[in-house]
N, C-alpha and C positions, 0 to 999 in steps of 0.2 A: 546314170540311173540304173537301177537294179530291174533285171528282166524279170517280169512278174507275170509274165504272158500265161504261164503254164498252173499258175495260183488258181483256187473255185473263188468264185465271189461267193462271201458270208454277209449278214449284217455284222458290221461292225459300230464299233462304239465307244467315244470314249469320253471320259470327263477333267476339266482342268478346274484349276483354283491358282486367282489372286488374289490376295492381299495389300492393301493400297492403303497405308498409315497416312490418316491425315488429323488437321487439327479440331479438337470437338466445335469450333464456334464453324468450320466449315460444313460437318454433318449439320448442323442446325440450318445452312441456309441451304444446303443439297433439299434436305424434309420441309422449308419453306418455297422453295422453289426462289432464290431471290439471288442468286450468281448472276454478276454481267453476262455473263455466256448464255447463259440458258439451264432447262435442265440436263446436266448433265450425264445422269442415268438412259434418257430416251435417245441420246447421242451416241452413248458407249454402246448401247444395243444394237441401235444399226450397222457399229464400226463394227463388231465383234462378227456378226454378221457377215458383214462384208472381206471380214479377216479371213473366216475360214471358207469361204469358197472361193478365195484367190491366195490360196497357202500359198502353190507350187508357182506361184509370180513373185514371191517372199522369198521361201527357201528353195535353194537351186537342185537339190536332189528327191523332192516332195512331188512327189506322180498327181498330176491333172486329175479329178476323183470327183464322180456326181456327188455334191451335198443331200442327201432325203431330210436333214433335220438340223437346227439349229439351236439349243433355249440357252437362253440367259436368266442367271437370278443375281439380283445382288441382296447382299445384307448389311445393312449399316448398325456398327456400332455406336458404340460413346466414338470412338479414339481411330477407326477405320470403316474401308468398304471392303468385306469378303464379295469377290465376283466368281460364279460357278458357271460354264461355259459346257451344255454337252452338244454333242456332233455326231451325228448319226450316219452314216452311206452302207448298201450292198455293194463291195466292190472288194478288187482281190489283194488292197492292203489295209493296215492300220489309220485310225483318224487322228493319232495321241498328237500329231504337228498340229492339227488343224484344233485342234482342242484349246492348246498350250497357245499357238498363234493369235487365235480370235482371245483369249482371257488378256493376252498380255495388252493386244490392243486397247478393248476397255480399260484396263488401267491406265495406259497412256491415253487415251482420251479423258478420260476422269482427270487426269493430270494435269492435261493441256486447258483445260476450261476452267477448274479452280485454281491455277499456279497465281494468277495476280492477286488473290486472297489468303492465299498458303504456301507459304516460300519453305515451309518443312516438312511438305510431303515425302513420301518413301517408297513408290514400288519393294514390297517387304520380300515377295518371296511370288511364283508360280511356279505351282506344281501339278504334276498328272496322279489324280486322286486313283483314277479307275481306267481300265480299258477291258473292251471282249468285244471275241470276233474272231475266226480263223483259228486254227491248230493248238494257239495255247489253252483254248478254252475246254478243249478234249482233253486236254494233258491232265488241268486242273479238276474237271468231271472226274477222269480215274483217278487222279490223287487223293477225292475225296471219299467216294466209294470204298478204296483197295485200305484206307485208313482206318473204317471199320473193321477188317478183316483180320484177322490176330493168325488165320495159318495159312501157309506160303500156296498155294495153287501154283499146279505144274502148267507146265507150256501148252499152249493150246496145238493144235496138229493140223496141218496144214498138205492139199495135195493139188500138183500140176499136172492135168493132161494136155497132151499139144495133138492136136488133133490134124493130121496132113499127110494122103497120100506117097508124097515126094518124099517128105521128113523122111515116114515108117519107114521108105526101102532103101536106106541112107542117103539120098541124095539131099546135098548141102548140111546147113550148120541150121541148130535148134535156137535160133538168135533170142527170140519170144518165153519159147518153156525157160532160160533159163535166166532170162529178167525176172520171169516170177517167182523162180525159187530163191534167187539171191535175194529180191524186195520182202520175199515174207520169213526169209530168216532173220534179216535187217528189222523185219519187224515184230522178232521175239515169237516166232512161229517154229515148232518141228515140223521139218517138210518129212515126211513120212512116205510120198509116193513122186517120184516124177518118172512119166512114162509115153513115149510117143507112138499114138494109134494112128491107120488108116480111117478118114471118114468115109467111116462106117460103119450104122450103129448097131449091128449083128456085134461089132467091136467095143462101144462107146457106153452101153445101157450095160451090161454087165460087169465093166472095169467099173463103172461111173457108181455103179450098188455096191461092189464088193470095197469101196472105199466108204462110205457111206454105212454099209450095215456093218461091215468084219472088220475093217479098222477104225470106222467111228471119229472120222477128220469133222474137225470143225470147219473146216472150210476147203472147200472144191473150187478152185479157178480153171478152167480150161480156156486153151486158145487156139482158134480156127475154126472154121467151119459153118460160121457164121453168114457168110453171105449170101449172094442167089446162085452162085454154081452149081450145075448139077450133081457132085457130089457133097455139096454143104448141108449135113442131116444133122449137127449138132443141134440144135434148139428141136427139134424134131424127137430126137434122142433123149436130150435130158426133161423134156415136157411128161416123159413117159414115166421119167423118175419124181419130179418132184411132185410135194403133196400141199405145200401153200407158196402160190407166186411171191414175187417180190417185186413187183411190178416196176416201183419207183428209182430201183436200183439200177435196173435197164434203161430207162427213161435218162439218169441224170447222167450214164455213158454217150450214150447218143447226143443230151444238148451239150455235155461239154466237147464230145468231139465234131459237134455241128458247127460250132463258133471257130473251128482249128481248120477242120476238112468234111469240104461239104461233101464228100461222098459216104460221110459218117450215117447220112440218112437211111443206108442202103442197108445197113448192120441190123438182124434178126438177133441180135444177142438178147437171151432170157438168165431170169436169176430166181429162184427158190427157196426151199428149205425142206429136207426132208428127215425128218426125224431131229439130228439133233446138229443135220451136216447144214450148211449154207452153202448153195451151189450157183455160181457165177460164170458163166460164158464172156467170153473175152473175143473181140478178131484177133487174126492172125497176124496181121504188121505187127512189128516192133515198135515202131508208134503209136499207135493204138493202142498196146499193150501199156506204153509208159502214160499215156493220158488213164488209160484206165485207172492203174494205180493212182495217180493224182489224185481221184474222184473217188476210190472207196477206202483210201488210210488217209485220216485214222478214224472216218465216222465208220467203216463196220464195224471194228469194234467193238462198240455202242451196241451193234445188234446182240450179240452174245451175252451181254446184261440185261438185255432184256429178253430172253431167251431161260434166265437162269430167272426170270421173274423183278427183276430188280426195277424194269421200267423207264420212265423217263424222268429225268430230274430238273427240275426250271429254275431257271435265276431270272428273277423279272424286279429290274430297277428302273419305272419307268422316273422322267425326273420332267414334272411338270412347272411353267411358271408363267406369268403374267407377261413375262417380258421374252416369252418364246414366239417362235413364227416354225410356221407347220409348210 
């Protein structure tokens, strides 16, 4: 199995579709209800059901995953049953198995109940109509945005402070500072500034402006300085810079490294915006540093569009049906 450990949970989502050719005198007694078996629609719904929250007992590489949502729809033709199958979970992978799994079932249980009637049935085809949920869904957001755009916009600009006594008077290696420059060049960023201060904000509040006002970085990450130490004044520091918190941003560092490492609790890290800069404090570990990133690419991003006005943009497909369970 694939380690997933390190993934955010998103809502994910996905939709399948089978197609189930069978013969018109069988639709007529499916909509009569007169099959030996039963009906066999209210049978495929609970199978479908029961498919996709025992994918990963099905298929061997398919990760154990809370189901939050189930629906079934079918539609009967003249000459088949279209079955649409969606699946819904908050969790840190795709549902498209569990989508595909539960549809194929309903057809094979459709199968199995009209076969003494219809000896020229066809499982015809299933297919994954739709999925959203996690990373490609940003991807797909900027593709659709940047598609309006007819001229090329330069690189956004990017700066690291590493905030650590020890660092400033060269003692050891900048492990931290320079995950973040490598991660935000990796992520189509000009890093413009990487620079190792003592914490101390006589230090901190003035590098932290003159990036900020004279170079005009779209983004500020610094790391260190964050904890209860007596000399950890970063949040302290940039509190004096920023001019609208970012509350949430802070918040969603801590739960993701609270589920990792519970001393994640203990992290004073703040995040902002001032003028046009977005300023994010980071801890000091190198781990910490790489869960961070986990947690803010590629949804910052996002903020910067809506920053230039652009907003939020909503895809809402919900897919309601009679033969759904909540």
């Amino acid at each position: 199995m694939r380690d997933i450990s390190q993934k955010v949970s998103t809502l994910r989502t996905a939709v399948a579709k089978a197609v189930l050719r069978v013969s018109p005198s069988t639709i007529e007694q499916i909509k009569k209800n007169s099959l030996p078996k039963g009906n066999p629609l209210e049978v495929a719904k609970v199978a479908a059901i029961q498919a996709a929250k025992n994918t990963s007992q099905i298929i061997p590489y398919c990760h154990p995953l809370p189901i939050d949502y189930v629906g079934v729809e079918f539609h009967l033709d003249e000459d088949c049953i279209v079955i649409k199958v969606t699946v819904k979970a908050i969790y840190k992978t795709g549902v498209e198995m569990e989508a595909l799994t539960a549809a194929s079932v309903a057809a094979l249980t459709i199968y199995d109940m009209a076969k003494m009637v219809d000896d020229l049935m066809l499982i015809e085809q299933v297919t994954l109509e739709e999925k959203r949920g996690g990373k490609s869904d940003y991807a797909a957001h900027d593709t659709d945005e940047n598609s309006s755009r007819t001229e090329k916009t330069s690189k956004q600009k990017a700066a690291v402070l590493t905030l650590s006594d020890s660092l400033s008077r060269g003692k050891g290696e900048d492990i931290s500072g320079k995950l973040l420059t490598t991660a935000l060049s990796d992520e189509g960023f000009e890093v413009v500034e990487y620079t190792i201060l003592a914490d101390d904000e006589a230090e901190i509040v003035p590098a932290a402006r003159r990036i900020c006002d004279e170079l005009k970085a779209d983004l500020l990450i610094t790391t260190g300085g964050t904890g209860l130490g007596p000399r950890d004044r970063t949040p302290e520091a940039l509190s004096r810079l920023i001019e609208r918190e970012l509350p949430g941003i802070a918040e969603a560092l801590r739960a993701y490294g609270q589920e990792r490492n519970s001393f994640s609790m203990l992290s004073r890290a703040v995040a902002g915006q001032r003028d046009r800069t977005i300023i994010i404090s980071l801890p000091g570990a190198p781990q910490a540093v790489q869960d961070g990133l986990k947690v803010l690419f590629p949804v910052i991003k996002h903020a910067f569009k809506m920053m230039e006005g652009h907003g939020h943009k909503h895809k809402t497909h919900e897919h309601s049906s009679a033969h759904g369970k909540k």
